[in-house]
N, C-alpha and C positions, 0 to 999 in steps of 0.2 A: 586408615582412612580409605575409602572405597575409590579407586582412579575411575570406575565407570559412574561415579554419581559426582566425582568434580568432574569430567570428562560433561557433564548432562549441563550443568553451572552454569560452565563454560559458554559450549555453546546457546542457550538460552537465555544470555548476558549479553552474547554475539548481535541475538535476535533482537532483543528489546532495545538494544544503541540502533541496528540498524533501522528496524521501525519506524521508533519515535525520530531518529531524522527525514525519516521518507513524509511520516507524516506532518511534519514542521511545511517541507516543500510543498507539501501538494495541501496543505490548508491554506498557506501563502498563495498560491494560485487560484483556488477557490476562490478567497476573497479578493484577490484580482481580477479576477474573469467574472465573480459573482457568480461562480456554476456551482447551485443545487446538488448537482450529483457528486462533484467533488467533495463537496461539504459534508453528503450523507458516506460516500467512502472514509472520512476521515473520522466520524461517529464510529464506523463499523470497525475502524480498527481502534481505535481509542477500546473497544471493547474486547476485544483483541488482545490489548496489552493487559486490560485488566485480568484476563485470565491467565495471560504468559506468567505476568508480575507472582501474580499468586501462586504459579507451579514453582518458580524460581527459589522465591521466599520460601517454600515448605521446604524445598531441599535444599538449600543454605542452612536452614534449622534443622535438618539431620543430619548433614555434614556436622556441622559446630557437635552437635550432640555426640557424633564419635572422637571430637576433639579432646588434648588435654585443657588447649582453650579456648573455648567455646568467644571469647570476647575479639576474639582475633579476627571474626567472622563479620562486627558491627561494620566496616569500609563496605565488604564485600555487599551487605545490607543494603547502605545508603545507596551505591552506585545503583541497585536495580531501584528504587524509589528515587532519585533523578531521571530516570529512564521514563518511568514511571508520570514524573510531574512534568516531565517536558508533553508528552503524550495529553494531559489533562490541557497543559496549557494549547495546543494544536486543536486539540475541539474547544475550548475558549473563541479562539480565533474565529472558527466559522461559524457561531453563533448570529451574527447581523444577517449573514445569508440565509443558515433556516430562517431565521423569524420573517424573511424577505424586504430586510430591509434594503434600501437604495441604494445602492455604492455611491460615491462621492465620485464628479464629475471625472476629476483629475485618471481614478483609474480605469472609468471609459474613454478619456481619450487615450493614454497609454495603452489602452488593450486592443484598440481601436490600428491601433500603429504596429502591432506584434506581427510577425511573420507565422509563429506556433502555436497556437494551442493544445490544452491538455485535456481531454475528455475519458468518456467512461464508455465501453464498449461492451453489449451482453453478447453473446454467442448463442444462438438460440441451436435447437433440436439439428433442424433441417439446413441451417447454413453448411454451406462449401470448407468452412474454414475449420470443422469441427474434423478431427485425426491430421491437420497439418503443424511442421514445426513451425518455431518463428524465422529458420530457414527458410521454409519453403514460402512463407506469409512476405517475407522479405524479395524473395525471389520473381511471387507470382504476386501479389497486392500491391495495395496504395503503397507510397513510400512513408511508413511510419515508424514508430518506435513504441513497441510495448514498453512500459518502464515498469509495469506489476501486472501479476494476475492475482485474481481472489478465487480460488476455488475451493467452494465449501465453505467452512471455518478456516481455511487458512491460508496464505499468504505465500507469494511467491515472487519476492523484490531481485529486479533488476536479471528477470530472464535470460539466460542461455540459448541461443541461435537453436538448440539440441531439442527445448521444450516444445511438447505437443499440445495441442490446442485442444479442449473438451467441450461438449456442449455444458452450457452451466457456467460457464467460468466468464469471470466479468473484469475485462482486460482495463487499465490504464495506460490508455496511448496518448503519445505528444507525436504531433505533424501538423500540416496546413487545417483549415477546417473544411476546405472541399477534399482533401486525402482522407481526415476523421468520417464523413458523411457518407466515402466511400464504405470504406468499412462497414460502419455501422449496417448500409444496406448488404454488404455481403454477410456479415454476423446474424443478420435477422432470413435469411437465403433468399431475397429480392433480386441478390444482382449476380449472376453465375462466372467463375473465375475465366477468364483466357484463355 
């Protein structure tokens, strides 16, 4: 049995648990806050998983295939298609938001009452922020919290202080929403660092 393609399993089994609960949270939010952009991040990874699921699944069935038994392999199966259908259900969720439907009173006043929100931040060409860590973001900007970056196709949950910031990359931060607003103007290069 090949240790670099269960070594691959592995971690790709890692990714799709950690994922699908990032995206649980941050669909939850969405339709707390009714923010649009949350809703369309959590699309964007829902599609995401659909591709993980499927690299996962082909090499679970080449594993099994150098197995003596291949049937030993069906748990290891399910568990990536729970992963899988949590993910499905997380874009279920923020369905009412694209269609633009109304949130229900109750969670504008609770959201109304929150200290944090959670937005979506693009990084454009020309902003200040583009070759800093979340160190130095930390150091020199709003007081916030990346909790993901999307850069490219793929995904970068719950960043390391180490991680450099690219134009292109389209960050998930939680802080106030005049800290969020901050950013956003220095992400777009409006407002020049300190």
């Amino acid at each position: 049995m090949s240790k670099d393609l269960l070594s691959e399993i592995r971690d790709m089994l890692i990714e799709l648990k950690n994922v699908a609960e990032f995206m649980v949270d941050l669909a939850y939010t969405a339709l707390l806050t009714n923010s649009r952009e949350l809703a369309e991040e959590v699309e964007r990874l829902e599609e995401y998983i659909d591709e993980l699921h499927t690299r996962y699944e082909m090499a679970v069935l080449e594993l099994a295939k150098q197995s003596e038994k291949p049937a030993e392999f069906l748990g290891t199966l399910r568990v990536g298609l729970a992963a899988e259908a949590l993910a499905d259900a997380a874009r279920e969720m923020v369905q009412p938001v694209l269609r633009g439907d109304e949130p229900h009173e109750i969670f504008m006043v609770a959201m109304s009452e929150a200290e944090e929100a959670i937005g979506r931040v693009n990084v454009e060409e020309r902003s200040p922020l583009a070759g800093k860590s979340l160190s130095e973001l930390g150091a020199e900007g709003p007081p916030v919290t990346v909790i993901a970056i999307r850069r490219g196709g793929s995904w970068i949950l719950h960043p390391g202080e180490d991680v450099k910031l690219h134009a292109g990359d389209v960050l998930v931060v939680k802080g106030r929403d005049e800290d969020l607003e901050e950013l956003r103007r220095m992400a777009r290069g409006e407002v020049k660092e300190e």
